[in-house]
C-alpha positions as CSV (number, residue, x, y, z in Angstrom):
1,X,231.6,27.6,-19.9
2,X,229.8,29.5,-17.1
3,X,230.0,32.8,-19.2
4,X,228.2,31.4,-21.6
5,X,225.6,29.2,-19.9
6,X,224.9,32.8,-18.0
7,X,224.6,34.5,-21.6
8,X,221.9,31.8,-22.6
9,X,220.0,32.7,-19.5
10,X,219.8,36.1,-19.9
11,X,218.7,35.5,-23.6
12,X,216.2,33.1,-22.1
13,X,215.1,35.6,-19.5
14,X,214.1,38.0,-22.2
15,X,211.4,34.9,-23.3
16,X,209.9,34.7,-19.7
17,X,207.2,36.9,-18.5
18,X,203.9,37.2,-16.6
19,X,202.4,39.5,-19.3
20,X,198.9,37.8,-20.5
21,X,199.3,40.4,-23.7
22,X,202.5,38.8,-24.6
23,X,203.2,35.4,-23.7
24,X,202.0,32.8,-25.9
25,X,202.2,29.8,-24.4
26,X,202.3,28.4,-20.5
27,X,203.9,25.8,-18.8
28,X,205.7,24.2,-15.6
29,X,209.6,25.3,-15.3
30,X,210.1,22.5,-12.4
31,X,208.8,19.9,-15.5
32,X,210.3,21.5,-17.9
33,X,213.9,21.9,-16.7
34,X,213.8,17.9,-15.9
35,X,213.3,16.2,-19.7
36,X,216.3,14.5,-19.9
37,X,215.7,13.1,-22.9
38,X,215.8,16.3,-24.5
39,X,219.6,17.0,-24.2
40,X,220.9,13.9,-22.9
41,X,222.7,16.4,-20.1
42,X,222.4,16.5,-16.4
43,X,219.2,15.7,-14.6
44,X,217.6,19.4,-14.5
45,X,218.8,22.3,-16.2
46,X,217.9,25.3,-17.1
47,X,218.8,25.3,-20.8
48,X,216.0,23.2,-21.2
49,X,213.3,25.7,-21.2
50,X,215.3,27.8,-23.9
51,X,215.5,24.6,-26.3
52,X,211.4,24.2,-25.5
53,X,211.0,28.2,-26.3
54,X,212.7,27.5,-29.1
55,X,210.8,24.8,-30.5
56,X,207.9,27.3,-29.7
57,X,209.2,29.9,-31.7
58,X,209.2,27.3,-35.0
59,X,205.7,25.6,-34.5
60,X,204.2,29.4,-34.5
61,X,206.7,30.9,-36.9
62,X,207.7,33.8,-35.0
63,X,210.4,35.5,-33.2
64,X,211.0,35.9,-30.1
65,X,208.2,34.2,-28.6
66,X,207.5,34.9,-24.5
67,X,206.2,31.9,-22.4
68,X,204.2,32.2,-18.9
69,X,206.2,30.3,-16.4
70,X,205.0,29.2,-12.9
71,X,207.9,27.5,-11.3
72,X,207.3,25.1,-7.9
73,X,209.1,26.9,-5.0
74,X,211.8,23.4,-4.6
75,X,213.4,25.0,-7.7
76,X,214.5,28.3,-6.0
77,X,216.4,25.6,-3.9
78,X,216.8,22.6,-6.3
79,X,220.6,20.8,-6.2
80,X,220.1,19.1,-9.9
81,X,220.7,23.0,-11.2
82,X,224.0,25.1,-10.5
83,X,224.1,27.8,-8.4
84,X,224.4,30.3,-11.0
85,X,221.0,28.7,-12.4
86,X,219.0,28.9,-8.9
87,X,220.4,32.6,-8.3
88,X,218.9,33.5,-11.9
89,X,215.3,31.7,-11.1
90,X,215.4,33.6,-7.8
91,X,215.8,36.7,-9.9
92,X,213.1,36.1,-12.3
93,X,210.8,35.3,-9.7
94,X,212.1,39.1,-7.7
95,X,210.8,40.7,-10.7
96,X,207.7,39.2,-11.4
97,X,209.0,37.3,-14.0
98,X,207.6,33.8,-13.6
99,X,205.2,32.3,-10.6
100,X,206.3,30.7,-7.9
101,X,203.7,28.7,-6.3
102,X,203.3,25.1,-3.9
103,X,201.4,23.6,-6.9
104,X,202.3,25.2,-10.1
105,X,200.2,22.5,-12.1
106,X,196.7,23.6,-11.2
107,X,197.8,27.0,-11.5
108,X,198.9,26.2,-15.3
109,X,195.8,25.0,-16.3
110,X,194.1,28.0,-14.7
111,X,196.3,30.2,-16.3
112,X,196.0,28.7,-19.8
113,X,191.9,28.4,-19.3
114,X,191.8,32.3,-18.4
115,X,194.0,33.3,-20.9
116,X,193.4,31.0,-23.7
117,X,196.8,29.9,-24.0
118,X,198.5,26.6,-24.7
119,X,200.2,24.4,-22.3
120,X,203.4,22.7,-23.1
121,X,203.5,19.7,-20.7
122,X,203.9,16.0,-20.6
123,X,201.2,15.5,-18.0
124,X,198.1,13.6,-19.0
125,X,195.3,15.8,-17.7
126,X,192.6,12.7,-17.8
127,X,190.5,14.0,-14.8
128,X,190.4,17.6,-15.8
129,X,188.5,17.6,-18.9
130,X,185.4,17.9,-17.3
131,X,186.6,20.9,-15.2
132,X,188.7,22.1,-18.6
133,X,187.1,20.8,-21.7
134,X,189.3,22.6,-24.5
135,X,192.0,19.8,-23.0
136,X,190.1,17.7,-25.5
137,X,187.9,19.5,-27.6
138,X,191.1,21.6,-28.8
139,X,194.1,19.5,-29.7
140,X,196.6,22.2,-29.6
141,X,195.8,23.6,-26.5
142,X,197.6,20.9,-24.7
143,X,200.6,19.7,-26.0
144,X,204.2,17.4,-25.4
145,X,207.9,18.7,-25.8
146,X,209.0,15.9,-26.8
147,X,212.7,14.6,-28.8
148,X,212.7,15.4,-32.5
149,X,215.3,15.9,-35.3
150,X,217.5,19.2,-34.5
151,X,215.5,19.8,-31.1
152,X,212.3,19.3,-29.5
153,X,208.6,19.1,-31.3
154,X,205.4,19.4,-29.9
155,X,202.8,16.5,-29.8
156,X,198.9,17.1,-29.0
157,X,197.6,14.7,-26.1
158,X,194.6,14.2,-27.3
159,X,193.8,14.1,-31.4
160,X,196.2,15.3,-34.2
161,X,198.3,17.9,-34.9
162,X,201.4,19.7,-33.0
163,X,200.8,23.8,-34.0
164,X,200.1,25.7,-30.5
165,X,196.8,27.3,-30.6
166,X,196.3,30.6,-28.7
167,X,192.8,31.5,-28.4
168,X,190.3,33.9,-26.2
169,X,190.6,34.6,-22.7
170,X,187.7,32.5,-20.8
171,X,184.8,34.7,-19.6
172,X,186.7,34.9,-16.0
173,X,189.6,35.9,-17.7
174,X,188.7,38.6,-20.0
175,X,186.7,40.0,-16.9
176,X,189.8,39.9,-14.3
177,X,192.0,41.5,-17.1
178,X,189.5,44.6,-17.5
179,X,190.7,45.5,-13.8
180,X,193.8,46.3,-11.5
181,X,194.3,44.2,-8.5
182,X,196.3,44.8,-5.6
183,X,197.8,41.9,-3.5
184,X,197.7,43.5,0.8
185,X,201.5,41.9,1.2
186,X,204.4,43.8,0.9
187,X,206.7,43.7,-1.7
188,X,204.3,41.2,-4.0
189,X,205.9,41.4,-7.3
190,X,202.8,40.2,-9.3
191,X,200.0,42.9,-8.1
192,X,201.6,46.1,-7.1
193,X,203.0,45.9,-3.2
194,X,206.3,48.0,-3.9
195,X,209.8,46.6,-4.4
196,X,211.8,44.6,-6.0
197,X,210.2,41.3,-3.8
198,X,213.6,40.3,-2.7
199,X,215.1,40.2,0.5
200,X,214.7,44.1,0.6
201,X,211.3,43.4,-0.5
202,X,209.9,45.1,3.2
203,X,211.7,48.4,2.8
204,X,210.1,49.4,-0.3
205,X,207.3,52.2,0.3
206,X,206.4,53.2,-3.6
207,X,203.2,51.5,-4.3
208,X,204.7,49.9,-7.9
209,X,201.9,49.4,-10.7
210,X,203.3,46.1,-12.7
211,X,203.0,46.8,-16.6
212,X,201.6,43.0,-17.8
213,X,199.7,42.8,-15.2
214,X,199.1,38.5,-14.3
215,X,195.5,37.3,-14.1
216,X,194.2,36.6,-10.8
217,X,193.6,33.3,-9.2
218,X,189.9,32.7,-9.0
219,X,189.4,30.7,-5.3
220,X,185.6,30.0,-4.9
221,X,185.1,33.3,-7.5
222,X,187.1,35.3,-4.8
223,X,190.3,36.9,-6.9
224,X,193.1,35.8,-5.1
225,X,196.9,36.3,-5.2
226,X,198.5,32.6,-6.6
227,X,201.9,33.6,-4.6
228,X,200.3,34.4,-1.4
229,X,196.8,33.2,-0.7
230,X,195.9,36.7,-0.1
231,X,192.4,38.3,-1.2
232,X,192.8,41.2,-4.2
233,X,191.9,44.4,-3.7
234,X,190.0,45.8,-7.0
235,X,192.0,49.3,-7.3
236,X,190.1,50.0,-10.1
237,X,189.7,49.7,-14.3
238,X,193.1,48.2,-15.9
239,X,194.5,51.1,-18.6
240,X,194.0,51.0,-21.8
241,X,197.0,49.0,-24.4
242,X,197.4,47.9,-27.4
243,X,199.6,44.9,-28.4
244,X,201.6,45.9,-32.0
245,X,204.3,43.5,-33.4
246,X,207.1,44.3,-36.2
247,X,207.4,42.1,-39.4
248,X,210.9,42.0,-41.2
249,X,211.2,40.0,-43.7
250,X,207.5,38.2,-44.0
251,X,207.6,36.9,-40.3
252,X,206.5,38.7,-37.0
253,X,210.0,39.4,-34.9
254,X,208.7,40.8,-31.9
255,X,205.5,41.9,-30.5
256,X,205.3,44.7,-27.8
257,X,202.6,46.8,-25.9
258,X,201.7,50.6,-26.0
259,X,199.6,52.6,-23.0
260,X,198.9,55.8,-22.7
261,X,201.4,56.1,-20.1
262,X,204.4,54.2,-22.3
263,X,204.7,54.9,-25.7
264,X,207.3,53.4,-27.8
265,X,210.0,54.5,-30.2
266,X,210.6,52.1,-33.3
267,X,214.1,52.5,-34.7
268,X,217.4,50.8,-36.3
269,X,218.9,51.4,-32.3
270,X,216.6,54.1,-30.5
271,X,218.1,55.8,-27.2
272,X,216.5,54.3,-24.2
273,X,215.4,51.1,-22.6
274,X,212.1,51.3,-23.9
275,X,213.0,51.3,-27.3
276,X,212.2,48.4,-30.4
277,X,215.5,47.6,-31.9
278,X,215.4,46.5,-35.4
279,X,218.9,46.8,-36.4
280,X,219.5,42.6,-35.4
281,X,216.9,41.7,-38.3
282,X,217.9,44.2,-41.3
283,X,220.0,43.9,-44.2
284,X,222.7,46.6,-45.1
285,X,220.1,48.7,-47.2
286,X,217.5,48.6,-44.5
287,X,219.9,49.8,-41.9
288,X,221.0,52.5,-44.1
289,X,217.6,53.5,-44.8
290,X,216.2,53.4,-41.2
291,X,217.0,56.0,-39.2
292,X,217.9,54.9,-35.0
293,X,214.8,56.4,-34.0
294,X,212.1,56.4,-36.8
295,X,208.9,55.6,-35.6
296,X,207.2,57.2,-32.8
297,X,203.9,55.5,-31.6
298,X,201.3,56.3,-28.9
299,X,198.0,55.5,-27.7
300,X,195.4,58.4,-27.8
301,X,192.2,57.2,-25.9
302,X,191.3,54.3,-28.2
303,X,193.4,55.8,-31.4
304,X,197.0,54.0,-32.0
305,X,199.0,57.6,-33.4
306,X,202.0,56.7,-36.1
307,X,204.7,59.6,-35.6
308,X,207.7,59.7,-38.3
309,X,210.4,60.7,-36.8
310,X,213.3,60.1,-38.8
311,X,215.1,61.3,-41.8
312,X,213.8,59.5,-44.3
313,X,210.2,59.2,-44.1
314,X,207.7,56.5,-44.0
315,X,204.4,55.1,-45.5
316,X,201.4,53.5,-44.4
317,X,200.0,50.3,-46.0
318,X,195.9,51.2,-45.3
319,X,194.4,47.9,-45.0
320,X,197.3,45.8,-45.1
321,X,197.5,46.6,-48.8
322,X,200.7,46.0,-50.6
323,X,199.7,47.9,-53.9
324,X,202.1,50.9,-54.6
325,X,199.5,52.6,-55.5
326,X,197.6,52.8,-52.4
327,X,200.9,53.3,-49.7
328,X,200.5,57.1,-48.4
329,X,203.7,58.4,-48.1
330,X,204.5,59.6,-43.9
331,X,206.7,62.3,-44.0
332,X,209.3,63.1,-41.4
333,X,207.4,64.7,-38.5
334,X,204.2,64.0,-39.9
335,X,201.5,61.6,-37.6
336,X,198.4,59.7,-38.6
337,X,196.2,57.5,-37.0
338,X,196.2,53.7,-38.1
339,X,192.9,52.3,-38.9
340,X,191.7,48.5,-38.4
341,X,194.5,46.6,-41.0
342,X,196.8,49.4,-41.6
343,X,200.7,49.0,-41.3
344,X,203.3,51.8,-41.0
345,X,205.9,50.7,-43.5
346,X,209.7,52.0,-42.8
347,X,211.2,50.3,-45.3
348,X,210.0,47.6,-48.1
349,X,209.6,44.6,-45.8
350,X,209.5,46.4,-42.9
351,X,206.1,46.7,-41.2
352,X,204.8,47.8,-38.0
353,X,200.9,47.0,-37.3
354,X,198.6,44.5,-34.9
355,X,199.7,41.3,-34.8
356,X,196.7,39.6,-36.5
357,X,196.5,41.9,-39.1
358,X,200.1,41.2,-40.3
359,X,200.3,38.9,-43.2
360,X,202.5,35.8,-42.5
361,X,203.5,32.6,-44.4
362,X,207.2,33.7,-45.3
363,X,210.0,30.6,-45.0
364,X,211.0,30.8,-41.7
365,X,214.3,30.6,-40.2
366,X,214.1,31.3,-36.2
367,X,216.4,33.0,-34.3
368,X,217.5,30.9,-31.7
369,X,217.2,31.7,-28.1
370,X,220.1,29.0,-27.3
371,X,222.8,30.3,-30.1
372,X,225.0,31.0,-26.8
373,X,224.5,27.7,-25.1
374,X,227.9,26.1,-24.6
375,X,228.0,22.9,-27.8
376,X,229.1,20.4,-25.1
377,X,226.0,20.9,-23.0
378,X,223.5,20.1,-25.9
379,X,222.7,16.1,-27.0
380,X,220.3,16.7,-29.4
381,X,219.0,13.4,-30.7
382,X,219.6,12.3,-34.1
């Protein structure tokens, strides 16, 4: 039973991040861990947020879906979770994984005004709206986990509707996220002090730049570190990215983000931590067709550069267009640069593109983030 609880979490890990490019919804781990009602199990656990992440992954129809978690600091040391389950919060919140603040609910809603995200929570925000008016005027930007058939659903607080909408940063936020800040304590894990901000946290001397880099707290306009209350230090214009996503099948399966300093290499299993695995969502042909390292792309200035590198070729959709007629074939070793709409194409329902120019609508059948929890620990309600 432990072995698998602990295989759930690391799956669940993989959904958790502070990247504003890549997580698609926020929310409150210490509220999230304690819906009882969603499981029937013990009073907090961890599993929780997998079966919530989950339910996220269907109402947007897509894979792999990354959340923004800012947990209250009583979790690190709550006794309603295992030990194995506090040890593996600890950890996320060592590597900059999720938030860990005294009041993790103000710091939601900022998080979801700067980034334009949704938040999944049960809270009624009544005497917010006037300091955050999408709370009403947009239905699905705050919404309910709450018991449904086969797992949790989402409900909207205020209005119809239960689909997560995801829209622009604020004005604060897309000017924060233009610029690299530096926190002044050692070891911060969120804006660049060095370290792995554990117990070792002090030794570290490399000054660490943190790829998906968090917004800022905004404190009377001053940019401020959430985790310490310290004042950022501007260290200058944030790199240029790109956020691309892969489509197998008709549905988005993951989405991931190229710099100039980290390209990526798309493949069926491509050497290297950095690499996009396909091989988990391909059929026997596809696997046979794509090569383990296939598709090389980088970021030139503001050009996105489409390298074949495999043994069987490629060919770019231009446009998004599925017509045979207009796919130009990309030989092995051969690059282009992708133009607003175009896809790289590896094999025939296997694209590679920006993530709202990739058509969607196929019938969609998620892959779960809890197919390792243990049976006996999941209640669902019928």
């Amino acid at each position: 039973m432990r072995f698998e609880i602990s295989k759930v979490l690391d799956a669940i890990e993989g959904r958790v991040c502070t990247d504003p490019q890549l997580a698609r919804a926020v929310l409150d781990l210490a509220e999230i861990i304690r819906y009882q009602d969603l499981d029937g199990g013990r009073p907090a656990s961890t599993l929780r947020l997998g079966m919530v992440i989950d339910a996220l992954a269907r109402s947007m129809e897509e894979d792999s879906v990354p959340v923004y978690a800012v947990v209250h600091r009583g979790v690190l040391s709550d006794a309603d979770l295992t030990s194995n389950e506090r040890m593996v919060v600890r950890r996320w919140a060592d590597d900059g994984k999720v938030e860990v603040l005294d009041n993790p609910g103000d710091r939601m809603l900022e998080v979801a005004d700067l980034l334009g995200l949704p938040v999944l929570s049960r809270v009624r925000f009544d005497g917010l709206r006037g300091r955050f008016p999408w709370l009403v005027e947009q239905p699905g930007r705050a919404l309910a986990p709450v018991p449904g058939a086969g797992g949790p659903v989402f409900i909207a607080h205020v209005g119809g509707g239960h689909t997560p909408v995801v829209g622009s940063p604020s004005p604060s936020g897309a000017k924060l996220l233009t610029r690299e800040w530096r926190c002044p304590e050692s070891g911060c894990t969120l804006f660049g002090g060095g370290g792995g901000g554990g117990a070792f946290a002090d030794l570290a001397a490399v000054d660490r730049v943190p790829s998906g880099q968090p917004p800022p707290s905004l404190r009377n306009g001053v940019p401020t570190c959430p985790r310490h209350g310290s004042r950022l230090r501007d260290a200058g214009p944030r790199p240029r990215s790109e956020v691309l996503a892969v489509r197998v099948g008709g549905l988005i399966r993951r989405r991931f983000v190229l710099t100039e300093e980290q390209p990526a290499v798309v493949g069926r299993a491509p050497d290297g931590s950095g690499g996009i695995m396909l091989g988990q969502w391909l059929n026997d042909e596809a696997r046979r067709w794509i090569s383990r390292s296939h598709l090389r792309l980088e970021l030139r200035g503001a050009d996105v550069v489409a390298t074949d590198v495999s043994t069987n070729g490629s060919g770019v959709r231009p446009g998004g267009s599925m017509a045979e007629a207009d796919r130009i074939p990309l030989a092995p070793q051969q690059s282009r640069v992708l133009g607003t709409g175009d896809m790289v194409e590896l094999y025939p329902g296997v694209q590679i593109g920006r993530p709202g120019e990739l058509p969607t609508g196929a019938p969609y059948n998620p892959d779960s983030v809890m197919a390792e929890a243990p049976t006996m620990a999941m209640r669902l309600p019928r």
